[in-house]
C-alpha positions as CSV (number, residue, x, y, z in Angstrom):
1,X,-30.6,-12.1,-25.8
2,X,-28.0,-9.2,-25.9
3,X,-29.0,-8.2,-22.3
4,X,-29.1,-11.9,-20.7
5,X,-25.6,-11.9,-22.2
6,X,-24.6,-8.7,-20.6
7,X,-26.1,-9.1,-17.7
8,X,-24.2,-12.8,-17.4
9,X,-20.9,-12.1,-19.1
10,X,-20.0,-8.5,-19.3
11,X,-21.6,-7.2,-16.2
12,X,-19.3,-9.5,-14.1
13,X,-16.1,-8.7,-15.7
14,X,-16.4,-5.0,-15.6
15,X,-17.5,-4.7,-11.9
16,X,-14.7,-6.4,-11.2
17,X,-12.5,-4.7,-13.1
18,X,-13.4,-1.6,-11.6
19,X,-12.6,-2.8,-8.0
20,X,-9.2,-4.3,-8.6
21,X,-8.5,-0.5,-10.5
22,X,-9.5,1.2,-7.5
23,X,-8.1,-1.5,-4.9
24,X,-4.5,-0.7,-6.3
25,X,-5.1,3.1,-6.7
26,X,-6.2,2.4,-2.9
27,X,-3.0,0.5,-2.1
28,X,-0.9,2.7,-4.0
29,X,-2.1,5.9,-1.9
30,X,-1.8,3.9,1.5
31,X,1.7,3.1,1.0
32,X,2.7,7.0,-0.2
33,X,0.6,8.4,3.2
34,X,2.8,5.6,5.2
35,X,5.9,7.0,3.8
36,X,5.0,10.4,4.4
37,X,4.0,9.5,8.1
38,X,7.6,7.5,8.4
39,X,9.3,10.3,7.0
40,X,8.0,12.8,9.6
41,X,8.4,10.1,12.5
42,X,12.2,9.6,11.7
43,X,13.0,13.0,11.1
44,X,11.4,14.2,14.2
45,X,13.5,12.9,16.9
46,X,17.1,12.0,16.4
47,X,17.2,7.9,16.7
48,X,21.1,8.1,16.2
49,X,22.6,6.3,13.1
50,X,21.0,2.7,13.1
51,X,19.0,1.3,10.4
52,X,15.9,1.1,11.3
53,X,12.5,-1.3,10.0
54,X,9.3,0.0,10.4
55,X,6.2,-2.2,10.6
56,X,2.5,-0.4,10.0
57,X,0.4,-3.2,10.9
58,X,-3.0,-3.5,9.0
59,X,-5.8,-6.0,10.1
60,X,-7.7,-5.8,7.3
61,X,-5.2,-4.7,4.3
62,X,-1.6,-5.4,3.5
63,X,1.2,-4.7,6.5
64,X,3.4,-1.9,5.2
65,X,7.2,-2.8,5.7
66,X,9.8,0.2,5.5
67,X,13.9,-0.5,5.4
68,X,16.0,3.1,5.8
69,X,19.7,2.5,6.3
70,X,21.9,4.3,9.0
71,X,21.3,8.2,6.8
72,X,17.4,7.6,6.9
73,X,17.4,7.0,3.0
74,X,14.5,4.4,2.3
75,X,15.9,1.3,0.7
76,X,12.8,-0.3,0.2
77,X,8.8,0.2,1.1
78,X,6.4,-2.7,0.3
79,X,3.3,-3.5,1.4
80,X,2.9,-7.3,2.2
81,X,0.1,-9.5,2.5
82,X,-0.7,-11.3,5.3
């Protein structure tokens, strides 16, 4: 009985619980190797002073969006679901 009750109940819940952990760990990386990349792209050639929005389109995952004003400070970086 306890493992037909695991096996129904518990089992379920905890697999996924695990994935949406590691799905947001996932996400959570994505978007700091996106800055990083952004960062570098910016700072590498001189784009003048214009604010700038960067789009890293994913097919499968969540779009990255990145707003810098006109002294390359990031105002905002999300990750948006298409």
């Amino acid at each position: 009985m306890l493992k037909d009750a695991f096996n129904r109940l518990m089992k379920n819940y905890l697999i996924n619980e695990v994935i949406s952990e590691k799905k947001l760990y996932a996400d959570i990386e994505s978007i700091k190797t996106f800055e990083t990349n952004l960062r570098e792209l910016l700072l590498g050639a001189p784009t003048g002073m214009k604010p700038t929005l960067a789009i890293d389109p994913r097919l499968r995952t969540a779009c990255k969006v990145a707003v810098l004003d006109e002294t390359r400070i990031g105002l905002s970086i999300k990750a948006v679901k298409q």
